[in-house]
FITORNU-248953 format. One record per residue: x, y, z of N, C-alpha, C in turn. Coordinates in steps of 0.02 Angstrom, whole numbers, plus 50000, padded with zeros to 5 digits. Example, Ala and Ser with C-alpha at 12.3 -4.5 7.8 and 13.67 -1.06 7.14 Angstrom:
2
506604971650390506154977550390506604983550390 506424988850354506844994750357506455000250394 
***
This chain:
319
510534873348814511084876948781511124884148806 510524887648811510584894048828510764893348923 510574891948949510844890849002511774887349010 512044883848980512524881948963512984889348933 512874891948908513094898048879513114902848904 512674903948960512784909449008513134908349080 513114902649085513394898849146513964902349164 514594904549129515174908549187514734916749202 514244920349146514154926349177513654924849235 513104919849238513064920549308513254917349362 513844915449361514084913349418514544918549443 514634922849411515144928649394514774934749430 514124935249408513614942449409513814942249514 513784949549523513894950649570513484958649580 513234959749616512564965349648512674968849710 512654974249715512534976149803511814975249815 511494972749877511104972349903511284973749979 510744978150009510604978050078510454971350110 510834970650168511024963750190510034965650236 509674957650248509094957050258509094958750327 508814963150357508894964250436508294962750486 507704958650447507394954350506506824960050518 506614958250601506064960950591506014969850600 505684971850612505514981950612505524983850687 506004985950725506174987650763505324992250817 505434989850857504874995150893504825001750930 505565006150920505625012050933505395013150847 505615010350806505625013850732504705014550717 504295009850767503625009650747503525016350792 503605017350849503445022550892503595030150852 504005031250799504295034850750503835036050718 503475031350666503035032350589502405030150632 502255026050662501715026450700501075032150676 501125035950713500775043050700500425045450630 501345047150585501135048250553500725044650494 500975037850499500635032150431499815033650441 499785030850531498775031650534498545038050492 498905045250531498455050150503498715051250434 499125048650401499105049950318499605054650324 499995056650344500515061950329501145057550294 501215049450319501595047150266501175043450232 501245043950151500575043250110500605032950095 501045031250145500915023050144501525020050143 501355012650156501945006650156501845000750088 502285002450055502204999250016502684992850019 502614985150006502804979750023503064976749966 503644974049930503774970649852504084965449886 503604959149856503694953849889503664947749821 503604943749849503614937649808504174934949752 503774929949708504184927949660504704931049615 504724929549555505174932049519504954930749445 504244928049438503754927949380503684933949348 504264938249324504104945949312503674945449236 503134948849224503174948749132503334951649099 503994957249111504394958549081505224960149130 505084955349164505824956549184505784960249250 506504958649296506604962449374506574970049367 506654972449311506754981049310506064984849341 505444980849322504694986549337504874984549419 505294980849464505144978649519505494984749549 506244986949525506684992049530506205000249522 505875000349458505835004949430505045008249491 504745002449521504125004049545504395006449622 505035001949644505215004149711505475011649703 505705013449665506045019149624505475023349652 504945023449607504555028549628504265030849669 504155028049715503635026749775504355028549835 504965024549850505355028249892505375038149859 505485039049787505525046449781504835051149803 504215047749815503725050349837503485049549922 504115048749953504175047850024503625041950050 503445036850013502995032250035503695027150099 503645022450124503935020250144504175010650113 504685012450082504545005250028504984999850061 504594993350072504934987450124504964981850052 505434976450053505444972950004505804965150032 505774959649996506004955150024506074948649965 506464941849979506444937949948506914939049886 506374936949821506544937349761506604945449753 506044948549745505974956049731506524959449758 506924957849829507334960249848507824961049786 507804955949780508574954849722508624958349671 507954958149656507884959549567507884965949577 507754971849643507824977349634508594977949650 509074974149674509794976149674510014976449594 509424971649549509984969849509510104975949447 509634984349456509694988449420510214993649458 510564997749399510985002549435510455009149387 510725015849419510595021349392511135024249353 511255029749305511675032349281512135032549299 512275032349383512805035049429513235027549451 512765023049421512935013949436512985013849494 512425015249545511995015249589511515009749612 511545006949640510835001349656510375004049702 509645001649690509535005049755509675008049822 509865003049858510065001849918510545008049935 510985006949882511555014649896511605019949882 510575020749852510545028049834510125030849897 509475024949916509045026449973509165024850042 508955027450083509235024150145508785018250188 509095014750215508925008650251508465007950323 508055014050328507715015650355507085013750363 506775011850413505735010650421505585017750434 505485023150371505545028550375505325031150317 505095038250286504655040050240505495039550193 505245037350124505875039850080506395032550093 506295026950155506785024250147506685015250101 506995012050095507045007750044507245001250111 506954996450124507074989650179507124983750168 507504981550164507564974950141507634969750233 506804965850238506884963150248507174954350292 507204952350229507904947950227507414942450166 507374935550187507124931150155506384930150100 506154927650094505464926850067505094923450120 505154921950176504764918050235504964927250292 505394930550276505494935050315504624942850289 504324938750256503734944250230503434945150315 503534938850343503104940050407503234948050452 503904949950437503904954050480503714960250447 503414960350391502894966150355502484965550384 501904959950392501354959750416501494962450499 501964957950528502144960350581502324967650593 502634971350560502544979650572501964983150577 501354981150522500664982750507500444982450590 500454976250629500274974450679500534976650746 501254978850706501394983750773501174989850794 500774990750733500754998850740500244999850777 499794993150779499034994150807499034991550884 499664989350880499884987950985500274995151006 500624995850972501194999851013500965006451010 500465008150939500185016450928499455018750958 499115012050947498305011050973498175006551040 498865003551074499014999451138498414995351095 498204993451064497674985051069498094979651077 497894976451115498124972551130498204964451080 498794961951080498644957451037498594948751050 498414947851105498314940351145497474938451113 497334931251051496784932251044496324940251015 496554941650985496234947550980496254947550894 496554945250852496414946250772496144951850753 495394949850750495064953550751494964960950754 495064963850812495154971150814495934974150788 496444969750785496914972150764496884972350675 496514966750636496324967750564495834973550553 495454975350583495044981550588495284986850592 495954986750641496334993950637496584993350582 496944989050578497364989850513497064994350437 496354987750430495884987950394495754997350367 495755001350435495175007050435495795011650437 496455009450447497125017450477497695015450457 497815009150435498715010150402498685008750353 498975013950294498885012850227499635008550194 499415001950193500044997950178499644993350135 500024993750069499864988750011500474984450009 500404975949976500774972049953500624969249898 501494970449845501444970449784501654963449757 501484958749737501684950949717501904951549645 502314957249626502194957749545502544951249485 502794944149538503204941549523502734934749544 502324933449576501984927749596501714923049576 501974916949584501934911949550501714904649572 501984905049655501794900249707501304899849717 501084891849747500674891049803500914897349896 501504896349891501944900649946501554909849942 501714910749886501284918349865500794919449878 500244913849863499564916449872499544913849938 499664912049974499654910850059499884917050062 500404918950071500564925950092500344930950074 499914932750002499374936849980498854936150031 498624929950032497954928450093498094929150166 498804928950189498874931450254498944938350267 499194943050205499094951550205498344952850231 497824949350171497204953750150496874950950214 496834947150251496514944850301496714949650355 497054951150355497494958150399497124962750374 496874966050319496704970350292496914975150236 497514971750231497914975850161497964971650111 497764974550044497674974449994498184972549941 498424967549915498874964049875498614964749802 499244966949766499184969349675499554962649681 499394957749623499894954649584499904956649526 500264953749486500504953449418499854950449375 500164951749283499734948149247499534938549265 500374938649280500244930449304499744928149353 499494935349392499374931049456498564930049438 498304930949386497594929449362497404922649368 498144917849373498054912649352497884908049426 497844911549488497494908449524496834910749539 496494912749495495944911549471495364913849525 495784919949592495344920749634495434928049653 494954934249644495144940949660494484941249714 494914947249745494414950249798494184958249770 493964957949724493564965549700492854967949742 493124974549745492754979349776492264981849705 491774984449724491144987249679491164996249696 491495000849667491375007049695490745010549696 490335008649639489555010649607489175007249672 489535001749705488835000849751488905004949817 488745011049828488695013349912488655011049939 488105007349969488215004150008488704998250051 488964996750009489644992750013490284997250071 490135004750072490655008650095490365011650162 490215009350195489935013550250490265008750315 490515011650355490645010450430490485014650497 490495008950549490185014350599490715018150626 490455023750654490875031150690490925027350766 491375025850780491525023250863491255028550915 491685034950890491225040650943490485042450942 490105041250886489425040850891488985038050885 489175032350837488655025850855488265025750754 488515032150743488285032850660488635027750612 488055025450565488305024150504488825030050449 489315030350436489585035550390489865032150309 489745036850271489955032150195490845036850219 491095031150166491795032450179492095031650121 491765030450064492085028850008492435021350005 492585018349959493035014149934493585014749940 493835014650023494505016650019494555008750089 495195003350065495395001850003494864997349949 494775002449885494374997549846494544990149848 495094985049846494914979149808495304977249877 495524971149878495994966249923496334961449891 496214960249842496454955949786496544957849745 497154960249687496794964549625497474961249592 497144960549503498004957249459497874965549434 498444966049409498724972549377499084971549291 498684971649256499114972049175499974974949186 500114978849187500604982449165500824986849227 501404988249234501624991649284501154996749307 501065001849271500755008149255500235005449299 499905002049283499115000749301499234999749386 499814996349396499954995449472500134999949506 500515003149479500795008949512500085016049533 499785015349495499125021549488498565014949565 498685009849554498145006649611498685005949658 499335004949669499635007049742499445012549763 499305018049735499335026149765498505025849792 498145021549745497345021249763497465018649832 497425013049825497305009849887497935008649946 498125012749948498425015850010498005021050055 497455024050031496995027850066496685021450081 496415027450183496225024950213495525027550251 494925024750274494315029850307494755032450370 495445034550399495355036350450495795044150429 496105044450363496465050150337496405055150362 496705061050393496615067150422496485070150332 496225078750358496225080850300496915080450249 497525082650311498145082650267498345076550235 498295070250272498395065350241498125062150188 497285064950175497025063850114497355067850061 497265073150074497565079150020498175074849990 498745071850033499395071650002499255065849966 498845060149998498805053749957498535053049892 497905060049905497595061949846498035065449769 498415066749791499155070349754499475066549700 499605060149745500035054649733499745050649686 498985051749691498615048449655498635051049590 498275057049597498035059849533498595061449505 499155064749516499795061349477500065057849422 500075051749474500315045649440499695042849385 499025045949390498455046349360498485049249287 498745054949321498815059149228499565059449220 500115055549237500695054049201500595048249170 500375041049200500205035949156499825035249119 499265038949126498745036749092498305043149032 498645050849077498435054849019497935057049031 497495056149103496765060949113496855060149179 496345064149204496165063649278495715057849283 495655058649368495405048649379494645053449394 494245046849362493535047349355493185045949409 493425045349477493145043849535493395047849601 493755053749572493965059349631493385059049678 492775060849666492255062849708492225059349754 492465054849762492125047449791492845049149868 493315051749833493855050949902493795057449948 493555060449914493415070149948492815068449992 493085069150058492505068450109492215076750118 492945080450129492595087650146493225089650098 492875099350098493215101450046494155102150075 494225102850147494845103250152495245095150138 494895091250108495425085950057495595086650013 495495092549985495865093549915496555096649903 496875093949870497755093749875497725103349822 497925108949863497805115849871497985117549798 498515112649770498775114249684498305113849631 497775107049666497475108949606496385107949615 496305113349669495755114449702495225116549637 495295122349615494955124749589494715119349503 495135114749500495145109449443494555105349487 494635102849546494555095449554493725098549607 493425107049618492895109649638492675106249568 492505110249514492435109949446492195100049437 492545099049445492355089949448491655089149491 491835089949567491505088449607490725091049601 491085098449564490275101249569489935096549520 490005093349463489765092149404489575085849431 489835082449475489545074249499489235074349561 488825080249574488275082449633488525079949692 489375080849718489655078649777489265081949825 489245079149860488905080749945489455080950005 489525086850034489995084950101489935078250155 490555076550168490295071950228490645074650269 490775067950311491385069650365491985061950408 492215064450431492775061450453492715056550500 492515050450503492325047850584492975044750604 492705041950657493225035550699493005028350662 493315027950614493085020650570493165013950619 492675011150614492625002850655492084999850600 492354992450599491684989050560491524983450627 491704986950685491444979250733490784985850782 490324981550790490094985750819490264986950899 490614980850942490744980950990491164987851012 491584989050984492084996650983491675002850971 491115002350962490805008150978490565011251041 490905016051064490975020151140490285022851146 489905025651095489345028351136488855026151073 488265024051102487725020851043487245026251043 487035028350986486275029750990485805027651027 485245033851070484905034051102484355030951033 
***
């Protein structure tokens, strides 16, 4: 009956959406290239999947919302595509015709299909041929490693419901980026959690020297469900840091974080220490707050390496 009853408004409902334009151009990678590795754009964020919302297409709108206004670079596809056409703003606005259609900091991409996610992964992968020349014949491997250690790109399933989803969750994280689902997505019954308390868990070798370096939990999890928007939105900004961050690029990601940290949630995040390698990562607004932290959780300086977890890519070994 309720379907019967709504039947002329949606056959009726009509949306602007950005028409799906396939895959990410490779002058546009030669563009963000640069800046994504060293962190000056603070990440790629991916809204993908179903349409299992638990409360509806708006947190799908409302999350692309934020993250294009914080110059992240937001790509979307499928279902999620839709459900973010299907909000307007005050101005009765849809996305699409407020942000621009750009593989670009600030821009909003649609895409095209729900089988078209490939060419997300596929951008991730361009960046590590066309910016780092690795080559990609047989090679997996070192190209999930780059990814892994220098492009901060999360994918969001906040809608996932498939067998189709969690394949495409498992073809991200095997790449190396890190997939939030939804409350629903508990229900496949399989996460990839990171342990931040264990150090050892965070250490990779320095390519230029052959050293072990701790690097923090950056990205903590590869698998993670998310309660409530809020909760997702504060772990997109997490795990978009990366061990290869320049100082500036930590600073800004660090920003984004603590932020969206004490707007949702009302305190600062209890694990700053852990992302501050040296003191020039601290975002300059709010230094003298986040010294004050550091001093109190006996932070120790580190430093910055050339992150690899293969040992073969290491250029010069210890004598």
């Amino acid at each position: 009956f309720i379907v019967k009853a709504a039947e002329n408004i949606l056959k009726e409902e009509k949306f602007k959406i950005q028409a799906g334009r396939g895959a990410i151009q490779d002058v546009e990678i030669r563009n963000v290239g640069s800046p994504i590795v060293l962190g000056e754009i603070p990440g790629i964020v991916a809204f993908v999947g179903c349409a299992n919302y638990p409360h509806g297409g708006i947190e799908v709108a409302e999350m692309c919302k934020e993250f294009a206004d914080r110059r992240y670079i937001v790509v979307v596809s499928g279902c999620s595509a839709m459900s973010a056409a299907m909000y307007k703003d005050e101005e009765g606005k849809t996305l699409y015709e407020k942000y621009p259609g750009d593989f670009d900091a600030g821009g909003i991409v649609n895409v095209g299909s729900c089988v078209a996610n490939s060419h997300i992964a596929g951008a991730a992968i361009k960046i590590a041929n066309i910016f780092a020349k690795r080559n990609l014949r047989a090679n997996y491997e070192e190209i999930a490693d780059y990814i892994h250690n220098r492009v901060g790109a999360v994918g969001v399933a906040w809608g996932a419901m498939s067998q189709k989803a969690a394949s495409i969750a498992a073809g991200c994280w095997r790449l190396g980026i890190p997939v939030i689902v939804g409350p629903h997505g508990s229900k496949y019954r399989r996460m990839l959690l990171g342990r931040k308390d264990h150090e050892e868990d965070w250490y990779v070798n320095d390519a230029r020297t052959g050293d072990r370096v701790y690097v923090g939990p950056v990205p903590e999890h590869l698998f993670y469900t998310a309660e409530t928007k809020e909760e997702a939105m504060v772990m997109i900004a997490k795990l978009c840091m990366r061990a290869n961050d320049t100082s500036k690029g930590r600073a800004i990601k660090l920003t984004h974080y603590i932020d969206l940290h004490k707007r949702l949630y009302g305190t600062m995040p209890d694990d700053i220490h852990l992302f501050v390698r040296t003191v020039t990562d601290i975002p300059i607004t709010m230094k003298d707050e986040i010294l004050d932290i550091l001093k109190k959780k006996g932070w120790k300086e580190g430093r910055i390496p050339d992150p690899t977890l293969l040992p073969r890519l290491i250029r010069k070994r210890k004598e």
